[in-house]
N, C-alpha and C positions, 0 to 999 in steps of 0.2 A: 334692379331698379325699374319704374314704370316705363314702358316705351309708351308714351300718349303722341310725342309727337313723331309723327312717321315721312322718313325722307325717299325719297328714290320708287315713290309705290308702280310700278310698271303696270302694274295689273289694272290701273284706273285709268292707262293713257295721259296723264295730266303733266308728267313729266318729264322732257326729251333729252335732257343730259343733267348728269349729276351737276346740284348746286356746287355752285364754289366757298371752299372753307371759308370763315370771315377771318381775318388778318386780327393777331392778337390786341387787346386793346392796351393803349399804355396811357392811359388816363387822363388824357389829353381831350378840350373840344367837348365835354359834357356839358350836358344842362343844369345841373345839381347833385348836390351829396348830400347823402344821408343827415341826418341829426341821430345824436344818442350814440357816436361809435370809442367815443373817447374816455365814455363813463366807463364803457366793460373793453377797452383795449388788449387789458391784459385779462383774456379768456379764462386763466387758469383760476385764477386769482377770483374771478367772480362765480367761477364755480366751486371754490372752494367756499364758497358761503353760501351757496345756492340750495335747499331744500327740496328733493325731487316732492311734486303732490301726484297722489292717487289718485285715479277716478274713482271717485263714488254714488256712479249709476251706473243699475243692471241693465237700463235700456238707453238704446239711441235716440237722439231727437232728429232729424231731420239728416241723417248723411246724407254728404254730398257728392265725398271723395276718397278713394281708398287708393295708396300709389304703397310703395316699399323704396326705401331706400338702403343698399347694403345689407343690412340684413333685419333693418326694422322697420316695422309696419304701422303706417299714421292712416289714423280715421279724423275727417274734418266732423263733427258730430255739430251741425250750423248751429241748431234749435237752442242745444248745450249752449252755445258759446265758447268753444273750445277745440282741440285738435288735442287729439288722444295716439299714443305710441306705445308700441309691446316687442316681445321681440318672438311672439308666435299669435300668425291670425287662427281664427275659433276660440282663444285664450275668454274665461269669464271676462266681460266689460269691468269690472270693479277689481279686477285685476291688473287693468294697463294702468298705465301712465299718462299724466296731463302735460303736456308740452307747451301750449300758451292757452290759458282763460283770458285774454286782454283784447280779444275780438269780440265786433258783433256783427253775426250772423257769417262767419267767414264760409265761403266755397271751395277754396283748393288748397294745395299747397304743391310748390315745386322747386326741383335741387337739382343742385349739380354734381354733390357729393362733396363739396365745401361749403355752400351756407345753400340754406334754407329758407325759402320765400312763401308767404301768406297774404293773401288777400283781407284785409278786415273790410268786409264790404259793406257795409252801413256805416261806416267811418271815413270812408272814402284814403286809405290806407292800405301802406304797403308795410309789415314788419319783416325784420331779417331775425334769423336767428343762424346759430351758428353749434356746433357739437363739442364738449370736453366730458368725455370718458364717457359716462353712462347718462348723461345731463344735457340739456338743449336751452342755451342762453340766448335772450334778446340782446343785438348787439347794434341794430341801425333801425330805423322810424322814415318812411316818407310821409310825408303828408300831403295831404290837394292831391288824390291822385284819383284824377276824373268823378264821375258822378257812379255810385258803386261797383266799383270793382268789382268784377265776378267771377274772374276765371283765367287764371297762370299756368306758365306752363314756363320751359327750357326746353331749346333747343337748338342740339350741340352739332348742326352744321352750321349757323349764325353765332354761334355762340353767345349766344343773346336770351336771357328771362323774356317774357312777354306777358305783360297783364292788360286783359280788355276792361275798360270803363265800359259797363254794359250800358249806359245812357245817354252817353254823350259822344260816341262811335269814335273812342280814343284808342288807341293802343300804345302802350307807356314800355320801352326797351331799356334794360338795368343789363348794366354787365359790373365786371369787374377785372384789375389785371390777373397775369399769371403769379405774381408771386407777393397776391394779397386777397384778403377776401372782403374788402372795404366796398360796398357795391356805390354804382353811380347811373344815375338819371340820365343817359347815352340819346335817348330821341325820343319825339310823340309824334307818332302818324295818326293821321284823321283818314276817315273815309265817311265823308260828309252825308252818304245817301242813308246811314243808317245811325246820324243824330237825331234827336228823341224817339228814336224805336228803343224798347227793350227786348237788345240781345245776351244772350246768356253766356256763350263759350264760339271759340274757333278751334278749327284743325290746322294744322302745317301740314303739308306736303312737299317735300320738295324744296321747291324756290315759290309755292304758293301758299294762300293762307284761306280757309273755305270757314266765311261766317254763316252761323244758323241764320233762320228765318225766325223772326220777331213778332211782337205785335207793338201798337202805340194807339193811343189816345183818339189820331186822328183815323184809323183805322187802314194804314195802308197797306196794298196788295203786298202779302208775304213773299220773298225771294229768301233764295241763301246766293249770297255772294263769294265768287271767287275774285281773290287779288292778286296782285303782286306782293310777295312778301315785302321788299323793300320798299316798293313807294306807293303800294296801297291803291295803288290804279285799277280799278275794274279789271276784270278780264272777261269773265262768264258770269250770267244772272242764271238761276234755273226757279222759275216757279213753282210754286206748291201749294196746296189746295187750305181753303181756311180751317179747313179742321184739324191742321198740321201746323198753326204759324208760330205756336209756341214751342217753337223746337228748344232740345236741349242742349245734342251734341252730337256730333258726324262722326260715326267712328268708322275709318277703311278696316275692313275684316275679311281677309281670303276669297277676295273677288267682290266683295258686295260691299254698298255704304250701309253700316246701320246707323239709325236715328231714333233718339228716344223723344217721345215728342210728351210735352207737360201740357199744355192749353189748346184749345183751337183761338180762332181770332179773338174771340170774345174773352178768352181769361179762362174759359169754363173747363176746371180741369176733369171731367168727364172723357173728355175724350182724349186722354193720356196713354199712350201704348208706343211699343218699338215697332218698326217696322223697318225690312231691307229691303235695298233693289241695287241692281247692276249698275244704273247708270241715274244719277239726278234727276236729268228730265225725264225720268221714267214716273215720278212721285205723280209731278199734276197729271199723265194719262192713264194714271189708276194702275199701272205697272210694279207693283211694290207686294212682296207680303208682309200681313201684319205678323207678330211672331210671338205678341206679348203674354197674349191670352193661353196659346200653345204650351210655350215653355215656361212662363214664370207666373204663372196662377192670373196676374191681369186684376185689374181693381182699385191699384196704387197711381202713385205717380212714379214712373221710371226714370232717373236722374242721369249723374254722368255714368261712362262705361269708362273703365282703366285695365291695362295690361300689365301681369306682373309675370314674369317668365313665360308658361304655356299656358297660361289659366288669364282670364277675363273676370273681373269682380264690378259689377251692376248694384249703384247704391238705386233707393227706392223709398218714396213717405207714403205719408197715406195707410200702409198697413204694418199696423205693429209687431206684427209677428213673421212681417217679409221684410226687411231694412238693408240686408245686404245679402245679396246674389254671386255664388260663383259656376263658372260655365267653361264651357271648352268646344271652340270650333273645329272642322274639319272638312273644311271646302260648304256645302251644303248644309253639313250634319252638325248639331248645335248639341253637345252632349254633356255627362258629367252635372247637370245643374244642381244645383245644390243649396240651401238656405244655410248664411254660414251666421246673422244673426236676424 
């Protein structure tokens, strides 16, 4: 299964004692329930009328996200409209599986190993889906969830789903009990300094939550903020330079943060590349190396980074014949890289 969200990182200082497990939920005290969970109740029963669909395209549109769950592997293909499943990566495209067509423009997807969460991010939507035997059913609908949703994630010291509103500095918390998969609208935290900025993804760490740096309309100084997981309070701002504010995603990797950056302030994705460094504030005093051009030919736009075992898989647009990356760290040493489509 992907490790995206990463707890305990010692090597980054950021976290001084292990977070405390969150206390099971018993379905109590939520803000809302799903719609659509009564139609397909009985799982079996709607998958026995359920028609698996084939992808039938050789190429990706726009990946965004590549995770593995047990032992199958979903690509978010945005451009498509859709979220694609196999049960071997490098497999031909027109060989997987279509899991949901009923997004648009979707960014992620994240599990827990009982249901399955997607962003439909132009719809301002949360879909669940759920697993019977070789098949993946819709089983729950949010809707109104913030101003595009961009970017989900789980994570199982909160035991909490987490989806960012990338526009309206929402983060929207779904759980569900232990001996049900009916998911439920648990909280919305706000972190007011980064409403109408567009942000794209956070990290977890810990007991913290580290959002990208943005851009917006009125053109404000790029930060990535760190918070409080739970109450979303400031803790650390760290600047970074405008040709960096469109970031994508902070990923902690064996001593170093890397960040793939999509725009500078202006939108202008020209200056799209990954770069690492040891420490945040290293970024605005020019303390960073770029890595993008080195290792992954450079040219593109370099999206999210996910973890699947010992291997690291770097979606990527922009070049059609580079879409998705996989690579392999080793303190320093970035190796292994490999075009897998």
């Amino acid at each position: 299964m992907c490790v995206l969200l990463l707890t305990g990182c010692a090597a980054f200082g950021s976290v001084d004692t292990a977070p405390v497990k969150a206390e099971p939920f018993d379905g109590e005290g939520y803000l809302r329930m799903s719609e659509l969970y009564d139609e397909a109740a009985d799982l079996e029963a709607a998958a026995a009328g359920f028609e698996v669909q084939h992808n039938y395209d050789t190429r990706l549109s726009v990946p965004t996200y590549v995770t593995k769950v047990d032992d199958v592997w979903f690509i978010v293909d945005c451009y498509h409209n859709r979220i694609i499943y196999s049960d071997t990566m490098g497999k031909p495209l027109d060989q997987w599986n279509i899991m949901c067509s009923e997004v648009t423009y979707p960014h992620t997807l994240a599990s827990d190993g009982k249901v399955y969460l997607m962003d439909d991010t132009e719809n301002s939507r949360v879909l669940i889906f759920e697993k019977s035997g070789d098949k993946f059913i819709k089983t729950q609908v949010f809707y109104e969830i913030g101003i595009r949703p961009h970017f989900s994630a789980y994570d199982e010291i909160s035991d909490t789903f987490y989806v960012w509103s990338s526009e309206s500095g929402e983060l929207y918390c779904f759980r569900h009990t232990a001996d049900s998969t009916r998911m439920y609208l648990t909280d919305i935290r706000n972190v007011e300094q980064l409403s109408n900025i567009y942000v794209r993804s956070f990290t977890i760490i810990g007991d913290e939550i580290f959002f990208v740096s943005g851009v917006s309309a009125a053109g404000v100084k790029p930060q990535i903020l760190v918070c409080d997981l739970e109450t979303l309070s400031v803790k650390r701002t760290y600047d970074v330079p405008d040709s960096m504010a469109g970031m994508v995603q902070i990923m902690p990797i064996d001593g170093y943060y890397y960040v793939t950056v999509s725009t500078d302030i202006t939108g202008n994705q020209d200056f799209a590349t990954i770069v690492r460094t040891k420490s945040l504030d290293g970024l605005i005093k020019g303390k960073y190396e770029d890595i993008y051009a080195r290792y992954f030919v450079g040219g593109g736009t370099p999206y999210n980074i996910s973890r699947v075992d010992d291997t690291y898989y770097l979606t990527e647009h922009r070049l059609t014949d580079h879409q998705i990356w996989s690579f392999k760290v080793n303190g320093d040493n970035i190796t292994d890289v490999n075009t897998v489509y």
